[in-house]
C-alpha positions as CSV (number, residue, x, y, z in Angstrom):
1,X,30.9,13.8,-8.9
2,X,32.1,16.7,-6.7
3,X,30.9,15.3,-3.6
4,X,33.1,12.2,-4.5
5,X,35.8,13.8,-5.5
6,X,35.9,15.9,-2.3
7,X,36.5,12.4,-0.7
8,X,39.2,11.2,-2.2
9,X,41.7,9.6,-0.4
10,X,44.8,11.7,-1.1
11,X,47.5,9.2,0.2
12,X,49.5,11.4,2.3
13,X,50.3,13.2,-1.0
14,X,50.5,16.1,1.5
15,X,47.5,17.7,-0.3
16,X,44.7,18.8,2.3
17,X,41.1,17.5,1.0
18,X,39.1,20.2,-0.3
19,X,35.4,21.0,0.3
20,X,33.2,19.5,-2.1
21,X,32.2,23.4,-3.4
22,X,35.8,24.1,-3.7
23,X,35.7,21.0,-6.0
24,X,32.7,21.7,-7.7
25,X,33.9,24.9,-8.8
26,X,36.9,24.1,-10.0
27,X,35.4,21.2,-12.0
28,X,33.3,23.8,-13.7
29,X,35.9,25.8,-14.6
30,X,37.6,23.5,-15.9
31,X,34.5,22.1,-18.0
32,X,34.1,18.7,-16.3
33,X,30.8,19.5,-14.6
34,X,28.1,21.7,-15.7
35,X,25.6,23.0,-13.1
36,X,21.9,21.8,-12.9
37,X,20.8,25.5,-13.6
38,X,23.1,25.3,-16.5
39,X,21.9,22.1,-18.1
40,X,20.0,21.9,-21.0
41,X,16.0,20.9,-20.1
42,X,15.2,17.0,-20.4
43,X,12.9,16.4,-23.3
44,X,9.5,14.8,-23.0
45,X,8.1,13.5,-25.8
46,X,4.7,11.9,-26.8
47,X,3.7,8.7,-27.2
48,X,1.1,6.9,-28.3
49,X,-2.5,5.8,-26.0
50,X,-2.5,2.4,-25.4
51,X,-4.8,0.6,-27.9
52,X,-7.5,-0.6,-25.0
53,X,-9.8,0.6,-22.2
54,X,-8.5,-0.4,-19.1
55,X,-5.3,-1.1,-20.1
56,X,-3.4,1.9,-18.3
57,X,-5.3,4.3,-15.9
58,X,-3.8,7.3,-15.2
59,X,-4.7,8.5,-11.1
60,X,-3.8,11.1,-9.8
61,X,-5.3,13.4,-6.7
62,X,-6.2,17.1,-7.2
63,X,-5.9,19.9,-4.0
64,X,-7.4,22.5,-4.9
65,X,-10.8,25.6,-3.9
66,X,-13.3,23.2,-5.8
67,X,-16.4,25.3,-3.9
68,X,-14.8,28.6,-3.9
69,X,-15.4,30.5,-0.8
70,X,-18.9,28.4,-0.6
71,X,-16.8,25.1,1.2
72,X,-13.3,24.0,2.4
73,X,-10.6,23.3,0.3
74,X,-10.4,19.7,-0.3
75,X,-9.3,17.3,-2.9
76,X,-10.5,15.1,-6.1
77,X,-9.2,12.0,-6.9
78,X,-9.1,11.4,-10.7
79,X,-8.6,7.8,-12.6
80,X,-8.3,9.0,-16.5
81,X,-8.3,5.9,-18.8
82,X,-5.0,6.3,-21.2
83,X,-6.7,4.9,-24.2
84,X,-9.8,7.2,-24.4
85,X,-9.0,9.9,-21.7
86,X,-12.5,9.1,-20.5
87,X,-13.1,9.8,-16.6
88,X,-13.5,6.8,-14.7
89,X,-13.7,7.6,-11.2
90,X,-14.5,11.3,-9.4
91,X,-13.8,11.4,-5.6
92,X,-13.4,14.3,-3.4
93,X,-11.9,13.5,-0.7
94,X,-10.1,15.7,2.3
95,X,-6.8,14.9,1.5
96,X,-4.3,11.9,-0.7
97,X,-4.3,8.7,1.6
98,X,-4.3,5.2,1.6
99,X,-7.6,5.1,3.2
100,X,-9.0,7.7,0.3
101,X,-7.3,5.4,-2.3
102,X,-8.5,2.8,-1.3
103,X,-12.4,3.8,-1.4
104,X,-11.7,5.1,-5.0
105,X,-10.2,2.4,-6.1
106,X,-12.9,0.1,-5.0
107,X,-15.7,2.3,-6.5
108,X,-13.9,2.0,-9.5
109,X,-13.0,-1.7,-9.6
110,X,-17.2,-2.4,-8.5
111,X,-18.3,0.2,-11.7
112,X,-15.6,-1.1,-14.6
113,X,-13.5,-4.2,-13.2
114,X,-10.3,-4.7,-12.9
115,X,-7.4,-2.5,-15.1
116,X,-4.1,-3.9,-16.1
117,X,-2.2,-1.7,-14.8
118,X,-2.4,2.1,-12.7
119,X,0.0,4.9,-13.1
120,X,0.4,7.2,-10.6
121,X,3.0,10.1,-9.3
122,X,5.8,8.5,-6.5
123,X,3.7,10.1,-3.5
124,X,4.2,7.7,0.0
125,X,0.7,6.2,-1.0
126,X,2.0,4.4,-3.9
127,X,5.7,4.1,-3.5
128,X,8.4,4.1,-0.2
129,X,10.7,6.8,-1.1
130,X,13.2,5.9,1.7
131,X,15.4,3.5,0.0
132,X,16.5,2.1,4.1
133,X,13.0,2.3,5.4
134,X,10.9,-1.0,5.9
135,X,8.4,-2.1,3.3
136,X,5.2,-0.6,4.3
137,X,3.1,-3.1,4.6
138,X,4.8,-4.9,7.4
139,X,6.4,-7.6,5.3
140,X,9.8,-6.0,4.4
141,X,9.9,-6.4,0.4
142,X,9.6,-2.6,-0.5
143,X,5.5,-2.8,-1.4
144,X,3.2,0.2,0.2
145,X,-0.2,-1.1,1.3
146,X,-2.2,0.4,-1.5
147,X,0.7,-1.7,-3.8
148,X,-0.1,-4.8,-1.8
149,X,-3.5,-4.6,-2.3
150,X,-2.8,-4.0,-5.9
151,X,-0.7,-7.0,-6.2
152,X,-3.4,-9.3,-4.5
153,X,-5.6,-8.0,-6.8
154,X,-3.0,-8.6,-9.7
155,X,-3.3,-5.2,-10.5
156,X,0.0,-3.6,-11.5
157,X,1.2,0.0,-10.6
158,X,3.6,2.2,-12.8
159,X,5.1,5.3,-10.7
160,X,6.1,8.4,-13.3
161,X,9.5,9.5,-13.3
162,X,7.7,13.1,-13.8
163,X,4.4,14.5,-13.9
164,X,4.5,15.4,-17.6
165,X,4.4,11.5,-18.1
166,X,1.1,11.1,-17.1
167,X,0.0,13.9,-18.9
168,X,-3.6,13.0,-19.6
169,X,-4.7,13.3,-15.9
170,X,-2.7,16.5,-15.3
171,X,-4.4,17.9,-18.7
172,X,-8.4,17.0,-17.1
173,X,-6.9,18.2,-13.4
174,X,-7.2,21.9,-15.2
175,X,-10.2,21.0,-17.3
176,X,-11.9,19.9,-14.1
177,X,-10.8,23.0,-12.3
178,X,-12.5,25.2,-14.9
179,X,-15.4,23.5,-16.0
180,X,-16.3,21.5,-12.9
181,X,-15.4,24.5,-10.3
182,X,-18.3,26.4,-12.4
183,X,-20.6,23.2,-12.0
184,X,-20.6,23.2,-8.7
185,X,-21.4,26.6,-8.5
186,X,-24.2,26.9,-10.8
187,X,-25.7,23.6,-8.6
188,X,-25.4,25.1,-5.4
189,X,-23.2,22.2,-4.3
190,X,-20.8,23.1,-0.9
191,X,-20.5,20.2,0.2
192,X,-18.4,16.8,-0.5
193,X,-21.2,14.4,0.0
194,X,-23.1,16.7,-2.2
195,X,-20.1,16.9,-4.8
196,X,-19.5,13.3,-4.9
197,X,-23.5,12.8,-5.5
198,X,-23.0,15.0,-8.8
199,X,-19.9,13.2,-9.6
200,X,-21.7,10.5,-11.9
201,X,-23.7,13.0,-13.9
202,X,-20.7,15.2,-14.6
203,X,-18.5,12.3,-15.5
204,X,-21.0,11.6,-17.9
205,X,-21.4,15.0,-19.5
206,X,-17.7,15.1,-19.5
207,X,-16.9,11.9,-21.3
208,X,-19.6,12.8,-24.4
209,X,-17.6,15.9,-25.0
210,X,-13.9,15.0,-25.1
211,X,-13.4,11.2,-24.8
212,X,-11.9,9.5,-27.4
213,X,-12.5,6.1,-29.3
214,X,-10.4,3.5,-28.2
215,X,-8.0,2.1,-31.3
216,X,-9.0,-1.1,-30.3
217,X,-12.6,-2.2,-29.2
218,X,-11.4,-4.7,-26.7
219,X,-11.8,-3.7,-23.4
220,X,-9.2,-5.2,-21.0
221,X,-11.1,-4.7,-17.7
222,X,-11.5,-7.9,-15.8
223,X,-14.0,-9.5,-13.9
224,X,-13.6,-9.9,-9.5
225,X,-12.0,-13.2,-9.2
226,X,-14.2,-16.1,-6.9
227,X,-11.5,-15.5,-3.5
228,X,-11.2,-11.6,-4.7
229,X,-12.8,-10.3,-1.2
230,X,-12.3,-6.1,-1.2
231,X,-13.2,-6.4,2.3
232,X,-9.7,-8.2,3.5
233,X,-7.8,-6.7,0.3
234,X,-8.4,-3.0,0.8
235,X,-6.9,-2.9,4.9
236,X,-3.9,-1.5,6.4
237,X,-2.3,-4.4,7.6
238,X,1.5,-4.0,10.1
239,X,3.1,-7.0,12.3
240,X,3.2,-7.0,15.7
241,X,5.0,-9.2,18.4
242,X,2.9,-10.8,20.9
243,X,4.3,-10.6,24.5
244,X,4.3,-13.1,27.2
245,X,1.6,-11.8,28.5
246,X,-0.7,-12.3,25.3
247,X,-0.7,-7.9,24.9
248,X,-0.1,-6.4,21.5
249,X,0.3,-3.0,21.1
250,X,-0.5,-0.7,18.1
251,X,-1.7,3.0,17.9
252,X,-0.9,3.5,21.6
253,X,-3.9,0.9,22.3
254,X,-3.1,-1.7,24.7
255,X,-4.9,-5.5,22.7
256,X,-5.5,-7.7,25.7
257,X,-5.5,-11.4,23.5
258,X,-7.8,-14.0,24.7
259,X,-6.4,-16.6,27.0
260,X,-6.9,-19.6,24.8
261,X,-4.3,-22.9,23.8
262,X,-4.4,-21.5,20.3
263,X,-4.0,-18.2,21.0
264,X,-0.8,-18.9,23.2
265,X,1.0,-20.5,19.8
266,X,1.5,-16.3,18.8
267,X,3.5,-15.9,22.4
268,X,7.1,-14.5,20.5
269,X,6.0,-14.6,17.3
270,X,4.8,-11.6,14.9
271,X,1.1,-11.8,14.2
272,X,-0.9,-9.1,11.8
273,X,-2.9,-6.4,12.9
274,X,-5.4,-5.4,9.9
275,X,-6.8,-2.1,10.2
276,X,-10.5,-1.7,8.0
277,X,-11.2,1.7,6.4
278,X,-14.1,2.0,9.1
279,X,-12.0,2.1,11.5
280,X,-12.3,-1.4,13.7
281,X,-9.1,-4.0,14.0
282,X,-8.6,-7.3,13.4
283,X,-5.7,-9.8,14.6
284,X,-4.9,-12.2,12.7
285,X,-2.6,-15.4,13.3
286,X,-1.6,-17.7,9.9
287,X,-5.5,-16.3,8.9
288,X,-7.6,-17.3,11.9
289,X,-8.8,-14.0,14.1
290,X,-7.9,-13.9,17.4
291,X,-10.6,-12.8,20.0
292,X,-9.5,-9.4,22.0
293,X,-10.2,-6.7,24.5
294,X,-9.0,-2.9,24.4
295,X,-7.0,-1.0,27.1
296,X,-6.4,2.2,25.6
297,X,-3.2,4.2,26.9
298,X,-4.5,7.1,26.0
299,X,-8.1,6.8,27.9
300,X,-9.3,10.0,29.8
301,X,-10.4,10.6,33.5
302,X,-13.6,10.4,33.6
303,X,-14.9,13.9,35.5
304,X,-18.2,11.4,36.9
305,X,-15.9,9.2,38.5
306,X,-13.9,12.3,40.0
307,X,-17.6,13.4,41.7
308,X,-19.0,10.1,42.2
309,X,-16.3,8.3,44.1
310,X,-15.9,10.1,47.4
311,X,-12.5,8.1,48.4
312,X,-11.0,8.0,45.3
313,X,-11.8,12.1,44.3
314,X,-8.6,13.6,45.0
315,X,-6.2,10.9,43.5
316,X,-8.5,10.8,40.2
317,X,-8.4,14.2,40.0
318,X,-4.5,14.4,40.3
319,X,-4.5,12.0,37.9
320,X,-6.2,13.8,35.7
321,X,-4.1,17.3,35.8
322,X,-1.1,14.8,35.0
323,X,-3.1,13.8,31.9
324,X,-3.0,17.2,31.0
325,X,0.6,17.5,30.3
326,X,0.4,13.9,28.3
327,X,1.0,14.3,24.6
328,X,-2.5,12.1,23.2
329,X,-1.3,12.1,19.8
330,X,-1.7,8.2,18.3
331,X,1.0,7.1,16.3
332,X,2.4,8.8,12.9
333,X,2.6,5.8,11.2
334,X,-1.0,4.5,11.5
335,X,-3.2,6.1,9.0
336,X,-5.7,8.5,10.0
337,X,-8.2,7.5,7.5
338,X,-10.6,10.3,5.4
339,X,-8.2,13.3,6.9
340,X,-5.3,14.8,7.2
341,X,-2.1,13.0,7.7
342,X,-0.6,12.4,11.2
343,X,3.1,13.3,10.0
344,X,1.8,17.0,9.2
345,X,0.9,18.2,12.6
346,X,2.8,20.3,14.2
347,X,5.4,18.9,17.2
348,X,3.8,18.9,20.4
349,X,5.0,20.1,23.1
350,X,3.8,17.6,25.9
351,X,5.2,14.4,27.0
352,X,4.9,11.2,26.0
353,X,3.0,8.6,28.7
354,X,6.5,7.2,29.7
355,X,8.3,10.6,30.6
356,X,5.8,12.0,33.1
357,X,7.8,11.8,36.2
358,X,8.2,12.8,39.4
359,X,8.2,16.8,38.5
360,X,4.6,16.4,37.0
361,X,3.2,14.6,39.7
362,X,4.7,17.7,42.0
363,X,3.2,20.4,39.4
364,X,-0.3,19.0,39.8
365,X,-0.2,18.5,43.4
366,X,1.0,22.4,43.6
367,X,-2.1,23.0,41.5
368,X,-4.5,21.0,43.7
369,X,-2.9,22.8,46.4
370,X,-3.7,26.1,45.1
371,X,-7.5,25.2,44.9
372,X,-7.6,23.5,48.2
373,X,-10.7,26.1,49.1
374,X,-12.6,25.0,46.1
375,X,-11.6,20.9,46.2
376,X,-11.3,20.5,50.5
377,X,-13.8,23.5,50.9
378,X,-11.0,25.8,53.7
379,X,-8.7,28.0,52.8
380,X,-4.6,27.3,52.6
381,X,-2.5,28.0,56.0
């Protein structure tokens, strides 16, 4: 309201606009806006489970010293069942990703089936918080990849407006810190692998003591569909153009496409790169994979080539003091899978491959210069 106000048009009433503080504190004064500090707390009030298993499951992820001063910091992913508050899936993982979703989400959907619905927070993983940006799974309509993997499972997923919403996960997040950070410790487990082993008997041990009958006995979990394949459903999938010369690019890695009359129909036209938790890439053209080879922009000098090619020494090893001032980051908006995410590192300093000029090439040729006694074995005029 003050920041619209402040933007009035005044109509050459003479008036000079006013700042949209100015505004806002004469509004106040004059009791047409009250200040957020000054409002009076929103109310959250209960409601009642849903009446089934599997009808609403509450996930959430958990950062916090789950092995003390034994292990890193790291996080759990926790799937609470709103009916029962029974724990259905344990996961520590390094850090809140697609990739980490994914893999819970598929252990969970292998153990119990398939829930109606999931509720989560409105992290990037489950919703696009940038009302301009491009849907994030390379198709435009607004879905993130873990929601279009959700919706090809016809699985649907709730965001909370605030955390006290999904209550029953934020409740076991501090159960889980007490009683499980004392588990851990009394098993000698430091380890991830190690936690994620124990994660089955704790789950158990925790459900017998503070689950909760369901008010129906119907269980809404549903079985994997006949074409429900978690292989092709739980990938990170983004368009690419192909170029005249068959190349697509993605992650700073050159895809040299197949010379082939099929393979020519994707000249122009956007085909889909799908990206597997494991790491390996597949494109894809109306379904059908394309064959491909790799030429990686990013690819190092090799220091055997430098000593094993007698002509070719000198320029390789130019080559490679230039690579030094290259910025080898990948791209911020491919997933890093089990780690931490590419958009928290800090801003490097180097160049990207297209701005190393003519100044870098002169830097490293100063530098081979000054070791000419080492590299051309005499010593500089």
């Amino acid at each position: 309201m003050p920041d619209s106000a402040s933007r009035s048009d005044f109509g050459g009433s003479g008036v000079d606009p006013l700042s949209k503080e100015t505004v806002r504190k004469l509004m106040t004064q004059a009791s047409l806006w009250v200040p957020c500090k000054q409002r009076a707390p929103k109310i959250q009030q209960p409601r009642y489970r849903r009446a089934c298993a599997g009808e609403l499951i509450q996930i959430d992820g958990c950062d916090h010293h789950w092995f003390e001063n034994r292990g890193p910091k790291c996080t759990a992913l926790v799937y609470v069942d709103d009916a029962t508050s029974r724990l259905m899936q344990l996961r520590f993982v390094k850090s809140e990703s697609t990739f980490t979703y994914f893999e819970a989400t598929r252990g969970y959907i292998e153990k119990h089936g398939k829930p109606l619905a999931l509720y989560s927070d409105k992290a990037s993983v489950f919703r696009i918080n940038n009302k301009n940006a491009t849907g994030g799974d390379g198709d435009g309509d607004g879905d993130t990849q873990f929601g279009r993997a959700m919706h090809e499972l016809n699985i649907q997923t709730i965001c909370a407006e605030t955390s006290a919403a999904k209550g029953r996960v934020e409740r076991a997040h501090q159960t889980l810190q007490d009683r499980l950070v004392k588990e851990l410790r009394l098993q000698g487990i430091s380890t991830m692998e190690a936690a994620n082993a124990f994660a089955e008997e704790f789950m158990n041990d925790y459900n017998r003591r503070f689950s909760k009958a369901p008010r129906q006995e119907f269980d809404v979990h549903r079985e994997l569909d006949v074409d429900d394949d978690l292989d092709m459903v739980f990938t990170w999938r983004e368009a690419r153009r192909v170029s005249k010369s068959l190349t697509v690019q993605y992650d700073k890695v050159l895809y040299l496409i197949e010379d082939s009359e099929f393979s020519r129909r994707a000249i122009g036209k956007y085909i889909d790169v799908w990206h597997y938790p494991d790491g390996h890439k597949e494109l894809r053209l109306n379904a059908i994979s394309l064959p491909y080879s790799t030429y990686d922009k990013l690819s190092e000098i090799d220091q055997g080539a430098i000593v094993d090619n007698k002509r070719l020494g000198r320029a390789l090893e130019m080559a490679q003091l230039v690579q030094a001032e290259r910025d080898n980051n990948r791209s911020q908006s491919v997933p890093s899978g089990d780690g931490p995410s590419r958009r928290r590192k800090a801003p490097t300093t180097k160049k990207s491959q297209r701005s190393l000029d003519e100044d870098d090439m002169f830097n490293a040729l100063v530098k081979l210069q000054s070791r000419s006694e080492e590299i051309f074995g005499k010593k500089q005029i």
